[in-house]
C-alpha positions as CSV (number, residue, x, y, z in Angstrom):
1,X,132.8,69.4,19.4
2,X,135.3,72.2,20.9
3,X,138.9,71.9,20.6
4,X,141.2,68.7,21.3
5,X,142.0,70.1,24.1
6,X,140.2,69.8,27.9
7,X,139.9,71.5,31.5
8,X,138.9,68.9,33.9
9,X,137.8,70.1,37.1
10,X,137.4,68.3,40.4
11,X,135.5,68.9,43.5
12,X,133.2,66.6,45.5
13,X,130.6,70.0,46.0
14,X,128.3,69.8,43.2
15,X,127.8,73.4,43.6
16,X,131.5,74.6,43.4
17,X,131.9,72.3,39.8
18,X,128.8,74.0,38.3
19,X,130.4,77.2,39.3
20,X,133.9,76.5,38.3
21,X,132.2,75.2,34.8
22,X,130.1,78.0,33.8
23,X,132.6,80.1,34.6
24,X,135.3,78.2,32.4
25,X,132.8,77.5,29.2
26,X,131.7,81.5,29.3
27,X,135.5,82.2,29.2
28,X,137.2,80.2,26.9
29,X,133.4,79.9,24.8
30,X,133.8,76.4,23.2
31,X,138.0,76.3,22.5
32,X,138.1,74.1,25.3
33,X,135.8,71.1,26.7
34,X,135.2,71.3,29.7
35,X,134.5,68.4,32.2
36,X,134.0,67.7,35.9
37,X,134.1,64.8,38.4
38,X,132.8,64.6,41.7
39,X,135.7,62.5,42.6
40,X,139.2,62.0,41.9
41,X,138.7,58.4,40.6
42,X,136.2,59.5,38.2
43,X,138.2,62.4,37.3
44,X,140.9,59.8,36.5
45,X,138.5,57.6,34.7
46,X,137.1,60.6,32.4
47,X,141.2,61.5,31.9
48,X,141.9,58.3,30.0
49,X,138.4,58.5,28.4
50,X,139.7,61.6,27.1
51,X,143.0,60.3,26.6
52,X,141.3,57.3,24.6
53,X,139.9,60.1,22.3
54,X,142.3,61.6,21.5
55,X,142.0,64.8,23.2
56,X,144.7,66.8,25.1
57,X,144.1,67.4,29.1
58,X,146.6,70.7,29.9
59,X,145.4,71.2,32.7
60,X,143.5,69.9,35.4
61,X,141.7,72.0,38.7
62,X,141.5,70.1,41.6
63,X,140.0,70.8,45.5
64,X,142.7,69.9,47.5
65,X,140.4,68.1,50.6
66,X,138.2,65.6,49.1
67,X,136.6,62.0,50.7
68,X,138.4,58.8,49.2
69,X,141.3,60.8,47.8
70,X,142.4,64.2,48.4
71,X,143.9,66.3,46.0
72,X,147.5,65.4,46.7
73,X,147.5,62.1,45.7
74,X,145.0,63.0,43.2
75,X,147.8,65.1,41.4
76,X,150.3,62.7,41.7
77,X,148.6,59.8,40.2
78,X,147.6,62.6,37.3
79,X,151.5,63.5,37.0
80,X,152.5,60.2,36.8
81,X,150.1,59.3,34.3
82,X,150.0,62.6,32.1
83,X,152.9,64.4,33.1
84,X,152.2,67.3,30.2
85,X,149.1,68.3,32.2
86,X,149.6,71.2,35.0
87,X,147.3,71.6,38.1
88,X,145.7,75.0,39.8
89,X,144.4,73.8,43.0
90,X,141.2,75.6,44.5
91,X,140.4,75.2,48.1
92,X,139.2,76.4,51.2
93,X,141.1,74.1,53.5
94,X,144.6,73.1,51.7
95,X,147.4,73.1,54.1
96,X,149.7,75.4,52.5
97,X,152.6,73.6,53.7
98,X,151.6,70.5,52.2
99,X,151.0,71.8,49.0
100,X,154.4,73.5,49.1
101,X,156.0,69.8,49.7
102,X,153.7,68.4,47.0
103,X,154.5,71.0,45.1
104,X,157.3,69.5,42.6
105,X,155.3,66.5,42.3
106,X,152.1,67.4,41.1
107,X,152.9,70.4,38.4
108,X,151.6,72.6,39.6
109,X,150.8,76.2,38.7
110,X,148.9,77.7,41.3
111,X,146.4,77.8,44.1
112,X,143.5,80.0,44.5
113,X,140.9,79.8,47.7
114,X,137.4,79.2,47.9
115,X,135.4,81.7,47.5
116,X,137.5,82.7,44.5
117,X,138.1,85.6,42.4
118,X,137.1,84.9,39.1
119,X,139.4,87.4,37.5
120,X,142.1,85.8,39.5
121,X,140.9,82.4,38.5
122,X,140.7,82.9,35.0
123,X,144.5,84.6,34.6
124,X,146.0,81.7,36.2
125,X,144.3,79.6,34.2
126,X,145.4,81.3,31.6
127,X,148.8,81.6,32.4
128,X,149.2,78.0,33.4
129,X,148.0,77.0,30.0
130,X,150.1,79.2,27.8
131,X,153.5,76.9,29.3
C-alpha cells in the first residue's frame, strides 16, 4: 500500500478523474494514494473511509461546478471536517469571484482551469503539499 497519506480528487466527468489520476499516480509513483469520487458526497464518504484508516488526506482537488453539491460547499464541509487538508480547485466554469469570497473558508491553495497544464498542475500540487 503507498504512503499514509492521500490526494482525493473530485469531478462528476469520468473522463477529467481518469485524467487527473494518471497524471497524479505517474507523478508522485506510489508515495501517495490516490482516489476519486464522482461526487462530493462520495468524496466525503471515501474522506472518513480514509480517515477511519488511518491515512492522512493533505489535500483534496475539487471541480468547482458539480450537480448535488458544487465545490464550494464541498470545500467547506471538507474544512470543517479536516481542517489540515488544503484544496486546488480545477475548473472550467468557477466564478472567480466566488472562489475569492470562499476563499478563507475552504484552504485553499490554488485554482487551475480546465484544460490544464500539467506542469502547472503538478507544481501547485506540489507546493500546496509542502505547507
Amino acid at each position: 500500500m503507498p504512503g499514509r497519506n492521500a490526494i482525493v480528487c473530485v469531478d462528476d466527468d469520468d473522463m477529467i478523474l481518469v485524467a487527473l489520476k494518471q497524471e497524479l499516480v505517474e507523478h508522485f509513483k506510489g508515495n501517495y494514494l490516490i482516489e476519486t469520487a464522482i461526487s462530493a458526497r462520495e468524496a466525503l464518504s471515501i474522506m472518513d473511509e480514509l480517515s477511519e484508516e488511518g491515512l492522512r488526506i493533505p489535500l483534496v482537488i475539487s471541480d468547482w461546478l458539480m450537480p448535488g453539491m458544487n465545490g464550494d460547499e464541498f470545500l467547506i464541509k471538507v474544512n470543517e471536517k479536516y481542517p489540515n487538508t488544503r484544496a486546488i480547485v480545477v475548473t472550467g466554469y468557477a466564478d472567480m469571484i466566488t472562489v475569492s469570497k470562499t476563499r478563507n473558508k475552504i484552504n485553499l491553495r490554488g485554482v487551475v482551469t480546465k484544460p490544464w497544464d500539467k506542469n502547472e498542475l503538478l507544481k501547485k500540487v506540489e507546493t500546496s503539499l509542502k505547507y
